[in-house]
MOPAC internal coordinates of N, CA, C and O (Angstrom, degrees):
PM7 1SCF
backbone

  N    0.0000 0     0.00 0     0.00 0    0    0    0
  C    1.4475 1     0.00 0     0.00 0    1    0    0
  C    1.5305 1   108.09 1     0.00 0    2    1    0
  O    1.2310 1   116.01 1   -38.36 1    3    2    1
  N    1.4252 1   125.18 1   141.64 1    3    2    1
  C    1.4157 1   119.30 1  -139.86 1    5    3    2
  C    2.0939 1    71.64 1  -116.50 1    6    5    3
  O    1.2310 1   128.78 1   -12.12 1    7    6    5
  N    1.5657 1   100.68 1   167.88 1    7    6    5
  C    1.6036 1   109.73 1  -162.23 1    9    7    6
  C    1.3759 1    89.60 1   -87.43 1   10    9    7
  O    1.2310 1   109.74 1   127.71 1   11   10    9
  N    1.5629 1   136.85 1   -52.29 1   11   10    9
  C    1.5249 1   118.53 1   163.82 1   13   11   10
  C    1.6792 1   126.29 1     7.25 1   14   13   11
  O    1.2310 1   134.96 1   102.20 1   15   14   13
  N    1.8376 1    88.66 1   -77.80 1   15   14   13
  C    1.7652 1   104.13 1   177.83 1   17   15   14
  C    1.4436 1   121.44 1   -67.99 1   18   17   15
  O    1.2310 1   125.97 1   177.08 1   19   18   17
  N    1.1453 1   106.13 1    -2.92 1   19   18   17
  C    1.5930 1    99.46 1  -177.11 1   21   19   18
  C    1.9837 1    97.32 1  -115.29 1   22   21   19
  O    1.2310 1   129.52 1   176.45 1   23   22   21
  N    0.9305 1    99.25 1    -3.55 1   23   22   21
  C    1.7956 1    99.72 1  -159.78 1   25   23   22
  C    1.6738 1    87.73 1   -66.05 1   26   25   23
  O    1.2310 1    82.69 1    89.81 1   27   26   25
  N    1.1985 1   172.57 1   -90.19 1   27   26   25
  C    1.4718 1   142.11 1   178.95 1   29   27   26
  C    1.2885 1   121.87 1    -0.79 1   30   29   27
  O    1.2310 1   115.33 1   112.67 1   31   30   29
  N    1.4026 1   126.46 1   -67.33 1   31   30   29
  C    1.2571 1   123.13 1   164.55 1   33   31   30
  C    1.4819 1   132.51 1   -29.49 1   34   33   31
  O    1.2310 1   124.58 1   149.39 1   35   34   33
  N    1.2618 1   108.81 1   -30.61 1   35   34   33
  C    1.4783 1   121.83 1  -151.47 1   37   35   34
  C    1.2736 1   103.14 1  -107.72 1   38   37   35
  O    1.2310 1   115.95 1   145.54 1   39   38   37
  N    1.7187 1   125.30 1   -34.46 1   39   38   37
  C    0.6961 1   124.35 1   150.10 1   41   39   38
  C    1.5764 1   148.62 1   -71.00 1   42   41   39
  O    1.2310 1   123.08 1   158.06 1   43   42   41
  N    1.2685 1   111.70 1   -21.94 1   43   42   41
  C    1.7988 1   154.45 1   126.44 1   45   43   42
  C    1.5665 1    86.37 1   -18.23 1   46   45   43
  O    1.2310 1   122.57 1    68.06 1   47   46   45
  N    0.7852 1   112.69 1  -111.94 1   47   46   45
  C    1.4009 1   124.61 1  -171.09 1   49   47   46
  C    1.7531 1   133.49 1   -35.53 1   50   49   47
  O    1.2310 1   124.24 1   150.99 1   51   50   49
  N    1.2072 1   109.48 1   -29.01 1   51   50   49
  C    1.1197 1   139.89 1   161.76 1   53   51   50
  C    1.8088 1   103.93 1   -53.64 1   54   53   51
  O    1.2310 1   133.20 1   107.02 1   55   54   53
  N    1.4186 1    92.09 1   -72.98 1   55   54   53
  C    1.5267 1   122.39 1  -173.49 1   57   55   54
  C    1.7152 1   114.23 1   -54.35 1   58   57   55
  O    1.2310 1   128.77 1   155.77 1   59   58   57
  N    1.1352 1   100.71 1   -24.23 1   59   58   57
  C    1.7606 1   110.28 1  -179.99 1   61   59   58
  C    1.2647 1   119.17 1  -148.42 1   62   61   59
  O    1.2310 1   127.27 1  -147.61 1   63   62   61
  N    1.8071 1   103.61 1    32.39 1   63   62   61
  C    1.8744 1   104.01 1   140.89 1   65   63   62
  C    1.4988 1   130.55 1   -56.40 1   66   65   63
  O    1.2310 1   126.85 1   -59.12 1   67   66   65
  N    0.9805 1   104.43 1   120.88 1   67   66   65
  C    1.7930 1    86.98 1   165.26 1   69   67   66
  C    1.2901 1   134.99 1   -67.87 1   70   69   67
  O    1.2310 1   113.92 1   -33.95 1   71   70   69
  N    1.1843 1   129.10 1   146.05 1   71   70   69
  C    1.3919 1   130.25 1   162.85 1   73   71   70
  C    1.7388 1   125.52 1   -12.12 1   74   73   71
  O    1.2310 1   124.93 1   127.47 1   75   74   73
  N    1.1755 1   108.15 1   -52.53 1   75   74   73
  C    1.4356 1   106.60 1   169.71 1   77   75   74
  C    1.5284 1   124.19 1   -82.10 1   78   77   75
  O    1.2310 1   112.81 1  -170.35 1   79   78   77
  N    1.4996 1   131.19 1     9.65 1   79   78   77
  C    1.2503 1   166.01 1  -118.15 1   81   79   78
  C    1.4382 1   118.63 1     2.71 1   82   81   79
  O    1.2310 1   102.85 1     2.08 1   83   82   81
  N    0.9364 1   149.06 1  -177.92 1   83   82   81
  C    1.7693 1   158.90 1   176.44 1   85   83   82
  C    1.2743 1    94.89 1   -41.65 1   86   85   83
  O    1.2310 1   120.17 1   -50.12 1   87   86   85
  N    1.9951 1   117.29 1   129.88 1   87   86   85
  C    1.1251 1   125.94 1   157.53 1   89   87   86
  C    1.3820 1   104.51 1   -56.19 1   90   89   87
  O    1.2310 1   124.57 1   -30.74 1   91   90   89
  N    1.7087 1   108.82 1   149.26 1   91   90   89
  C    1.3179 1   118.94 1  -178.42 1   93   91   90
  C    1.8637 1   100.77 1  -102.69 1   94   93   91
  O    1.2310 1   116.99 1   -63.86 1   95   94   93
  N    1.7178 1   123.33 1   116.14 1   95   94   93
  C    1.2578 1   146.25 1  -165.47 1   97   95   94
  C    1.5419 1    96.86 1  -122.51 1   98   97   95
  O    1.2310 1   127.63 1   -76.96 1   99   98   97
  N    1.1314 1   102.92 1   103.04 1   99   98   97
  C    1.3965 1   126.30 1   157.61 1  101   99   98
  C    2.0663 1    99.83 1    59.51 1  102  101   99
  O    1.2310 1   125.92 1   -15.66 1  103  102  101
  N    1.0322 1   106.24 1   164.34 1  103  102  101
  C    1.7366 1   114.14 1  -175.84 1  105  103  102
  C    1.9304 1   118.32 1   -76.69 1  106  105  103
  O    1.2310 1   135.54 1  -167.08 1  107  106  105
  N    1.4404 1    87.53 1    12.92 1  107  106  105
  C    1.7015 1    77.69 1   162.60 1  109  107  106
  C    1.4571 1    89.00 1  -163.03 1  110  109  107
  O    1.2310 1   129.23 1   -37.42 1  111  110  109
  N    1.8881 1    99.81 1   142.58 1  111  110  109
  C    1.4082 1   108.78 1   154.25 1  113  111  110
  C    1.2059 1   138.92 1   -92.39 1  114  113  111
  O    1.2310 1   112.48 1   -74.87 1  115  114  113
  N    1.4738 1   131.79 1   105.13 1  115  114  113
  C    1.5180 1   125.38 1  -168.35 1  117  115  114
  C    1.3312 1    86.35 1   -95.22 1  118  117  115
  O    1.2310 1   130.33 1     8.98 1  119  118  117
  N    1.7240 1    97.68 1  -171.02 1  119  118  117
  C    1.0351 1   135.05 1  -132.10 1  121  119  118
  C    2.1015 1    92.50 1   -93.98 1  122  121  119
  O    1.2310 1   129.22 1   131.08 1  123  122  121
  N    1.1611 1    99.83 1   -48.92 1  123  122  121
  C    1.3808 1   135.14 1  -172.70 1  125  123  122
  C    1.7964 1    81.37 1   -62.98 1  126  125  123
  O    1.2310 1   119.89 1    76.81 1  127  126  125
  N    1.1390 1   117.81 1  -103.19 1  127  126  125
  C    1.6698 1   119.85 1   174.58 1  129  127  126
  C    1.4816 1   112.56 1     0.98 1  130  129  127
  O    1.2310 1   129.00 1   101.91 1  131  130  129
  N    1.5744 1   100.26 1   -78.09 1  131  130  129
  C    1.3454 1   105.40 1  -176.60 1  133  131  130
  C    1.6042 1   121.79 1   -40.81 1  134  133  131
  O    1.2310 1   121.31 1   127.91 1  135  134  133
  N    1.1685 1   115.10 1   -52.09 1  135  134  133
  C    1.5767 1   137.97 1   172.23 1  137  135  134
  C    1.5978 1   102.13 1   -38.85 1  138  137  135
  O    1.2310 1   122.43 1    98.83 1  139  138  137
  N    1.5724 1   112.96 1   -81.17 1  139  138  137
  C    1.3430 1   129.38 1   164.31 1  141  139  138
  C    1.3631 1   114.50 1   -18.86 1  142  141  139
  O    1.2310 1   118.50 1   115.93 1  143  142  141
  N    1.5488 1   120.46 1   -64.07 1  143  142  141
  C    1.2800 1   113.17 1   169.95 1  145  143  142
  C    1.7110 1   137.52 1   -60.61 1  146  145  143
  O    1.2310 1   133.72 1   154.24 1  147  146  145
  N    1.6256 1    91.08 1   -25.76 1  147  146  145
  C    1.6755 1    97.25 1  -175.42 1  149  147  146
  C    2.1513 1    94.83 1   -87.52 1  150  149  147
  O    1.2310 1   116.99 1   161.31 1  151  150  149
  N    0.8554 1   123.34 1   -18.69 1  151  150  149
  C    1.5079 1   124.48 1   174.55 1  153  151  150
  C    1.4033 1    92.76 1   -64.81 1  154  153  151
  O    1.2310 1   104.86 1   121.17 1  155  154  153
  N    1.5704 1   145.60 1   -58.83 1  155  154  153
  C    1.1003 1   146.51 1   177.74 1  157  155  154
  C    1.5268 1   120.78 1   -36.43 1  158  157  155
  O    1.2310 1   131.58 1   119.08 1  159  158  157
  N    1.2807 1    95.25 1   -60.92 1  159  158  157
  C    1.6524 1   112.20 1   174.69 1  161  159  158
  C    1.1897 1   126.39 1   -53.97 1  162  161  159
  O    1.2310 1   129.19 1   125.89 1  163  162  161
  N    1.8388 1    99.89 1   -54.11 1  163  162  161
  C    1.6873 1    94.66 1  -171.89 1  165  163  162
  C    1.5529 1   107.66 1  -101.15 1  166  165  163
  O    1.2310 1   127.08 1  -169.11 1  167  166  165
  N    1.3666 1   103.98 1    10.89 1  167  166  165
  C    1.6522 1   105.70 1  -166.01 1  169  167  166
  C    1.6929 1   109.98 1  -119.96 1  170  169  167
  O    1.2310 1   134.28 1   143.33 1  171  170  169
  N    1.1291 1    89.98 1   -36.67 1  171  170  169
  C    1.5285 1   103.12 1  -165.24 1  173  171  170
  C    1.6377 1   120.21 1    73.15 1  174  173  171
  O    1.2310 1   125.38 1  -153.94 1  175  174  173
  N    1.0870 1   107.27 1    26.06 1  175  174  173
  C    1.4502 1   128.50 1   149.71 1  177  175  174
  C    1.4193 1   124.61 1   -67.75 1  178  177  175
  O    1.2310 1   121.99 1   -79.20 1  179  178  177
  N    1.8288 1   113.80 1   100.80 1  179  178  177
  C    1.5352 1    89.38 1  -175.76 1  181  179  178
  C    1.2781 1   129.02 1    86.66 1  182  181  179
  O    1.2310 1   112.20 1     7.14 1  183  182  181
  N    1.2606 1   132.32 1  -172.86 1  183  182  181
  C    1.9572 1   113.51 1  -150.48 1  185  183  182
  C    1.9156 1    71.78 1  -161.89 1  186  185  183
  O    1.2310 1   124.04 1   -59.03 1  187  186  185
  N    1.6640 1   109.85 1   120.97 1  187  186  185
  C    1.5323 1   127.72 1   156.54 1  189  187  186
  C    0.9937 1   117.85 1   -39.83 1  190  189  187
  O    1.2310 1   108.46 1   150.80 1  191  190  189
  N    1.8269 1   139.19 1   -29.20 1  191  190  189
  C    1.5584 1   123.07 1  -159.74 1  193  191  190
  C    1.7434 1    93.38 1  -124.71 1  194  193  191
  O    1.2310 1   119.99 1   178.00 1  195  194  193
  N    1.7243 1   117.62 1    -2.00 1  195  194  193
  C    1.5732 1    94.57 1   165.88 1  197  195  194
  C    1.6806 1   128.12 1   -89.48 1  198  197  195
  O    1.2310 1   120.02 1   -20.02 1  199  198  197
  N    0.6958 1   117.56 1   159.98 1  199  198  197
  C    1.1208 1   115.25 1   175.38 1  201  199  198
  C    1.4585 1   141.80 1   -99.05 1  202  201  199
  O    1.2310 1   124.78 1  -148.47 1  203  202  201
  N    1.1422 1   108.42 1    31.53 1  203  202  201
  C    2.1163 1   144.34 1   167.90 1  205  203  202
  C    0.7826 1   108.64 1  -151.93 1  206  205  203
  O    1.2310 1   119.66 1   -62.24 1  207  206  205
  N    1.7062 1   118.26 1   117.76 1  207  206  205
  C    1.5432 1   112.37 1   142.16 1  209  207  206
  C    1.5538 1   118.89 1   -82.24 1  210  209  207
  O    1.2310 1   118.59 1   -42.82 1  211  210  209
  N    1.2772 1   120.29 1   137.18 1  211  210  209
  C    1.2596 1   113.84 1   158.28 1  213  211  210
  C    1.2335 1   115.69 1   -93.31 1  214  213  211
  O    1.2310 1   123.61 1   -66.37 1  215  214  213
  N    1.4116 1   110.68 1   113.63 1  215  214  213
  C    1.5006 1   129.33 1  -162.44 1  217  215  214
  C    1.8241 1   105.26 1  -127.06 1  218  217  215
  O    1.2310 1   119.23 1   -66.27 1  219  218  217
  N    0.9223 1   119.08 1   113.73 1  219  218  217
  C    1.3779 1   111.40 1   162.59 1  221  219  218
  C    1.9042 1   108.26 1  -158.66 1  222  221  219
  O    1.2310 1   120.09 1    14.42 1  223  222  221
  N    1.2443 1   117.42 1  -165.58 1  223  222  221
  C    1.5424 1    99.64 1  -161.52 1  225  223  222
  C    1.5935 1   119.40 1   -62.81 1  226  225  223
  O    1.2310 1   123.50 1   138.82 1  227  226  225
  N    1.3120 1   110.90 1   -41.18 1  227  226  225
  C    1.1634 1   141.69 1   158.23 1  229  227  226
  C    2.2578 1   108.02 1   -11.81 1  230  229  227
  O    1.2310 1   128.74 1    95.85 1  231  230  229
  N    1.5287 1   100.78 1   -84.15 1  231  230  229
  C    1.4375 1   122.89 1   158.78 1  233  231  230
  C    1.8260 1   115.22 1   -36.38 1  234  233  231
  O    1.2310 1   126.41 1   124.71 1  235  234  233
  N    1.3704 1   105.28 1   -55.29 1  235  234  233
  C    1.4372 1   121.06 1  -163.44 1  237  235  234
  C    1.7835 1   104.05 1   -74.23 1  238  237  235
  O    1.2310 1   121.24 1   138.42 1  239  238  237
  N    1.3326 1   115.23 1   -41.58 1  239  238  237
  C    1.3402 1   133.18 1  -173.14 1  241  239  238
  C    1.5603 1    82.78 1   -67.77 1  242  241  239
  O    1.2310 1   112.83 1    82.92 1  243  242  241
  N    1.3062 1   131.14 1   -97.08 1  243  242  241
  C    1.3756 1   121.33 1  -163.70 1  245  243  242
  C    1.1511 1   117.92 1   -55.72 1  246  245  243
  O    1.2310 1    99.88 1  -166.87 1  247  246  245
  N    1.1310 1   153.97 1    13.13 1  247  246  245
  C    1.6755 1   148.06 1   168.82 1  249  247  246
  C    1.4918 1    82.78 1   -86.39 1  250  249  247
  O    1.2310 1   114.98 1   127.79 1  251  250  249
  N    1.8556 1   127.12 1   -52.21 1  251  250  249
  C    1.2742 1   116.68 1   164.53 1  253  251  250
  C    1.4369 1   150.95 1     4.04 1  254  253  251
  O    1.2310 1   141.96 1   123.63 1  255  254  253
  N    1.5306 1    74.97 1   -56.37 1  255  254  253
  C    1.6678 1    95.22 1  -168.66 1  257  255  254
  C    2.0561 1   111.27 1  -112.20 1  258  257  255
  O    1.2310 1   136.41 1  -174.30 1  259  258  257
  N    1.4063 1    85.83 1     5.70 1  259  258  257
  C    2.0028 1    83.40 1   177.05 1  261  259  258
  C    1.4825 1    94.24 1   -88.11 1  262  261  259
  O    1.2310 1   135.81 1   -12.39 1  263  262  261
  N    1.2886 1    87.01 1   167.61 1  263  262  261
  C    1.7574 1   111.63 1  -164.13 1  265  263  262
  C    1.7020 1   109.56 1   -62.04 1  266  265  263
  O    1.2310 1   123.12 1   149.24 1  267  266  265
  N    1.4834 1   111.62 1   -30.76 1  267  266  265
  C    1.4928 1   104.62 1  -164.96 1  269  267  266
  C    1.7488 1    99.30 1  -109.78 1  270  269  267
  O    1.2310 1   111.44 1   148.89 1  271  270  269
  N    1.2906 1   133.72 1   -31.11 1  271  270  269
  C    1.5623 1   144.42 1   171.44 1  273  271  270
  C    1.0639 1   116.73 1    15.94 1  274  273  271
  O    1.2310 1   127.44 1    98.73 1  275  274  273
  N    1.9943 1   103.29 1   -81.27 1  275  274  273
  C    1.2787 1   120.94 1  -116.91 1  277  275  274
  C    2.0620 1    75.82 1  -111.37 1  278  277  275
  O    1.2310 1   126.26 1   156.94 1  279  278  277
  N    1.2482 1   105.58 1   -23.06 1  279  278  277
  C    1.5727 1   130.19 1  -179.59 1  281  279  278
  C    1.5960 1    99.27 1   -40.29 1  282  281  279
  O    1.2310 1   132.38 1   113.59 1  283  282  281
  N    1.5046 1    93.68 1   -66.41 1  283  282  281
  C    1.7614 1   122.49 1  -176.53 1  285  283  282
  C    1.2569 1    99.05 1   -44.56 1  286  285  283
  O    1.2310 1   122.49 1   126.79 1  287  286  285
  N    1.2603 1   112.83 1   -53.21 1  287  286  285
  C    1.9014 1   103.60 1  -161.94 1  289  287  286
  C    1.5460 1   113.34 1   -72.37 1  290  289  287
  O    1.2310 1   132.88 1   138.95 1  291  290  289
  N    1.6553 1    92.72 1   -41.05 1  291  290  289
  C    1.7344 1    70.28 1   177.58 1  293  291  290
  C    1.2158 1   117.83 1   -79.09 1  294  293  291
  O    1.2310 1   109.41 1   165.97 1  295  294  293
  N    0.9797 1   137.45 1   -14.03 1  295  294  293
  C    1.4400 1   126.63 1   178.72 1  297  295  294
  C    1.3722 1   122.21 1   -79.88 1  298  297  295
  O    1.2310 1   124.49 1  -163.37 1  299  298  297
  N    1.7676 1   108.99 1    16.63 1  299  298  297
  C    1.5983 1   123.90 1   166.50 1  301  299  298
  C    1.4933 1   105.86 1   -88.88 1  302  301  299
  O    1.2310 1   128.10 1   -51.08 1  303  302  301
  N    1.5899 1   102.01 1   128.92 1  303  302  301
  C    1.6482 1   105.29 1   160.49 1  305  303  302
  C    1.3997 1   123.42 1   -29.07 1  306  305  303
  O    1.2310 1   116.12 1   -44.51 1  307  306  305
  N    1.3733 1   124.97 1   135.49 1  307  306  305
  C    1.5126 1   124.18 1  -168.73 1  309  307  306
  C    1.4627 1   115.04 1   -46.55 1  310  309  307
  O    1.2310 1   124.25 1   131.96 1  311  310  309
  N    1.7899 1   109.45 1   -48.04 1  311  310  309
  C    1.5955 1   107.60 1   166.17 1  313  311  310
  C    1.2484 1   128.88 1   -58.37 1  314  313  311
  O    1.2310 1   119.40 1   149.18 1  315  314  313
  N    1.3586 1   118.75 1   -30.82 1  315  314  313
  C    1.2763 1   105.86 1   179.15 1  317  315  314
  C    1.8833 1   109.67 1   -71.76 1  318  317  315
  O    1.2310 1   123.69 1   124.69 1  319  318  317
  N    1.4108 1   110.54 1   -55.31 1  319  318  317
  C    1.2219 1   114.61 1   161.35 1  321  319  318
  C    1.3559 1   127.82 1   -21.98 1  322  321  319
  O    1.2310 1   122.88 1   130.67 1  323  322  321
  N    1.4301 1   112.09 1   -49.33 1  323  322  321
  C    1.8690 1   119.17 1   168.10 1  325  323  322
  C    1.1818 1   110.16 1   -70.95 1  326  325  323
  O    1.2310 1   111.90 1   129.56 1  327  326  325
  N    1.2233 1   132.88 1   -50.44 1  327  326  325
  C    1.4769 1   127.73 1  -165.24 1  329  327  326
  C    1.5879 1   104.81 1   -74.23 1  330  329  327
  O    1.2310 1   118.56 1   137.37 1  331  330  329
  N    1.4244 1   120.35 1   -42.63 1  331  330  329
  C    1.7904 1   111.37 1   157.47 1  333  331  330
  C    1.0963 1   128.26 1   -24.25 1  334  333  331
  O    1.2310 1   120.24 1   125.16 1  335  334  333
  N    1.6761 1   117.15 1   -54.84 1  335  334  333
  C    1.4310 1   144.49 1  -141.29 1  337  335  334
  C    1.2255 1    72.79 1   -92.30 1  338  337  335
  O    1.2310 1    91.56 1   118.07 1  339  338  337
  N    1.0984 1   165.51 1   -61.93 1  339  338  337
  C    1.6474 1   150.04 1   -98.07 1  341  339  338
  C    1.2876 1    91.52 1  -153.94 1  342  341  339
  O    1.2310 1    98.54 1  -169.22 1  343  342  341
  N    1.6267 1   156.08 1    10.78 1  343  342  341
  C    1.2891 1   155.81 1    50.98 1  345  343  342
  C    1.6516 1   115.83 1    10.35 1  346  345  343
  O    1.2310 1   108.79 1    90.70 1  347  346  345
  N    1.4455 1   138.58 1   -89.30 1  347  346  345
  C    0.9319 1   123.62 1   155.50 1  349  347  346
  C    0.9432 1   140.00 1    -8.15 1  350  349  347
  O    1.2310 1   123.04 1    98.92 1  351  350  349
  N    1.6477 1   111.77 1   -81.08 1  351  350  349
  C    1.2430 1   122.02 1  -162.67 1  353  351  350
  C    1.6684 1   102.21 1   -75.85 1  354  353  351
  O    1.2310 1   119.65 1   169.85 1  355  354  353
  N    0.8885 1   118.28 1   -10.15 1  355  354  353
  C    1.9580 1   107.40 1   162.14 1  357  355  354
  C    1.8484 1   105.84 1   -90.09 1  358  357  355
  O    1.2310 1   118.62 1   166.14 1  359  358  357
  N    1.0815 1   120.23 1   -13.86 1  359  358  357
  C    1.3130 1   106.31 1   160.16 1  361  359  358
  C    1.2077 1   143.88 1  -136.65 1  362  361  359
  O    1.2310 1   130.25 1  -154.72 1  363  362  361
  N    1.6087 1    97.83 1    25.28 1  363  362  361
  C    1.7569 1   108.06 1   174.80 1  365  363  362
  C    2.0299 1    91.74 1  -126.81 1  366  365  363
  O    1.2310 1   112.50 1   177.71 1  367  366  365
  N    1.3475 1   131.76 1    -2.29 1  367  366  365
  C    1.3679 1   137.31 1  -138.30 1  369  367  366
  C    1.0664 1   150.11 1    29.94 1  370  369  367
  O    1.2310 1   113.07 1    37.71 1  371  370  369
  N    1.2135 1   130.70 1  -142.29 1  371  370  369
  C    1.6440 1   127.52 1  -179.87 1  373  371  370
  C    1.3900 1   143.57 1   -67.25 1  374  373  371
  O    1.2310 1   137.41 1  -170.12 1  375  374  373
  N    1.3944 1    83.88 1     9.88 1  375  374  373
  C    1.7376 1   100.79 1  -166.43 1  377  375  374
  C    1.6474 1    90.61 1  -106.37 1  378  377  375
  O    1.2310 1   113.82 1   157.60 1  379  378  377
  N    1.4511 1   129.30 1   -22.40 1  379  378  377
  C    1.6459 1   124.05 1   156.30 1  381  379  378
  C    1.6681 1   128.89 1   -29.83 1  382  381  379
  O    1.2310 1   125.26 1   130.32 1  383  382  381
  N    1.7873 1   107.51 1   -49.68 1  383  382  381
  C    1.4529 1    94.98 1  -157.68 1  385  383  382
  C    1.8429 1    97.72 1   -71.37 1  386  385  383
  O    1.2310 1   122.66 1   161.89 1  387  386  385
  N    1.4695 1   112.51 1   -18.11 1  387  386  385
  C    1.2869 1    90.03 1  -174.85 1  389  387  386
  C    1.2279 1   127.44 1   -97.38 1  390  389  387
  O    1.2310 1   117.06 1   169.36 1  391  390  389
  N    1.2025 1   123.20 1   -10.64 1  391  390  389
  C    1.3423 1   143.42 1   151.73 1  393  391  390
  C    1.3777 1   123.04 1   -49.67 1  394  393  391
  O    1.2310 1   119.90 1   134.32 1  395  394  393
  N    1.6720 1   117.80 1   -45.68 1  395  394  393
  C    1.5840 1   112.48 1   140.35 1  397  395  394
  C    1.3560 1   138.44 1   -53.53 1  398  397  395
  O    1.2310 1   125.15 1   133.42 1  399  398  397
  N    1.4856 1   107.71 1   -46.58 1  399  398  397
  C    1.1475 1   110.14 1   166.59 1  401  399  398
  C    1.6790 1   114.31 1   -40.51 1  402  401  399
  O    1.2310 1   113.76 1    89.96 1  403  402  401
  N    0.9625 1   129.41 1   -90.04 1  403  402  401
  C    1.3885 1   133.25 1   152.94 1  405  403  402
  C    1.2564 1   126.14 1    14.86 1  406  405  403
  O    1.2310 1   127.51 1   113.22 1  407  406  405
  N    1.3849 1   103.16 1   -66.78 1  407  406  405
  C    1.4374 1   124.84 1   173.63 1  409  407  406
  C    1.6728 1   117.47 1   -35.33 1  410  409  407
  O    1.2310 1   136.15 1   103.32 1  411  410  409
  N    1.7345 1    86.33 1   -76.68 1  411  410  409
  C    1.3297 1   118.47 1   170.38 1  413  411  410
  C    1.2504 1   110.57 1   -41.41 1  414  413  411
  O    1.2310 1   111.18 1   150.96 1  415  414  413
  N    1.3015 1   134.21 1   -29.04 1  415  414  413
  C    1.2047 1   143.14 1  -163.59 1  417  415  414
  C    1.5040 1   122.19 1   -86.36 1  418  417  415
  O    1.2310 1   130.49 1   161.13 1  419  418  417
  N    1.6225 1    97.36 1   -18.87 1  419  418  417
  C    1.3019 1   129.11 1  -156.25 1  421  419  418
  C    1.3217 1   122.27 1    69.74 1  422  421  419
  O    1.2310 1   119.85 1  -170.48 1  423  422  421
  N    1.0806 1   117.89 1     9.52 1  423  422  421
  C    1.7927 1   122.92 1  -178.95 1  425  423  422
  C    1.7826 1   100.90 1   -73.04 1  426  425  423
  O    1.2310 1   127.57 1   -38.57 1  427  426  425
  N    1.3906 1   103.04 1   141.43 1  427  426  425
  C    1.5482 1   101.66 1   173.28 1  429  427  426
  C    1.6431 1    89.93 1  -112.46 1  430  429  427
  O    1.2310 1   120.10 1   180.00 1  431  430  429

């Protein structure tokens, strides 16, 4: 994967370390991890120092509908916002783009 396609991420991540910097989860950071953790941060999806989210529509639908969620997303830079969406939607499926949409929309 060439740094172009990931450069949201990187900056994502950059952008919403904490102060004490990124819990350290297991001896390598993929791609998947990294993701996992920045959904935590800027989403409140999920907990920064485990290492699974259980994410599927179920999870994704109700983060939906809490009061601050859908708030979080839109107020992410458009790239980061796309590269989420397209994260997601390859691993929670098709029921994502509209549920972001939404989001983004501010609709709970």
């Amino acid at each position: 994967m060439n740094a172009a396609r990931i450069r949201w991420l990187l900056d994502a991540l950059l952008e919403a370390e904490p102060v004490e910097g990124w819990p350290r989860v297991g001896a390598v950071l993929t791609r998947d991890r990294a993701v996992r953790a920045l959904l935590a941060a800027r989403l409140g999806l999920g907990d920064t120092t485990s290492e699974t989210l259980d994410l599927d529509a179920d999870t994704l639908f109700a983060w939906s509908r809490t009061p601050t969620g859908p708030a979080r997303y839109a107020e992410l830079p458009d790239a980061e916002r796309a590269g989420l969406a397209e994260w997601l939607e390859q691993s929670v499926g098709p029921v994502v783009p509209t549920l972001l949409a939404l989001a983004a929309g501010g609709r709970r």
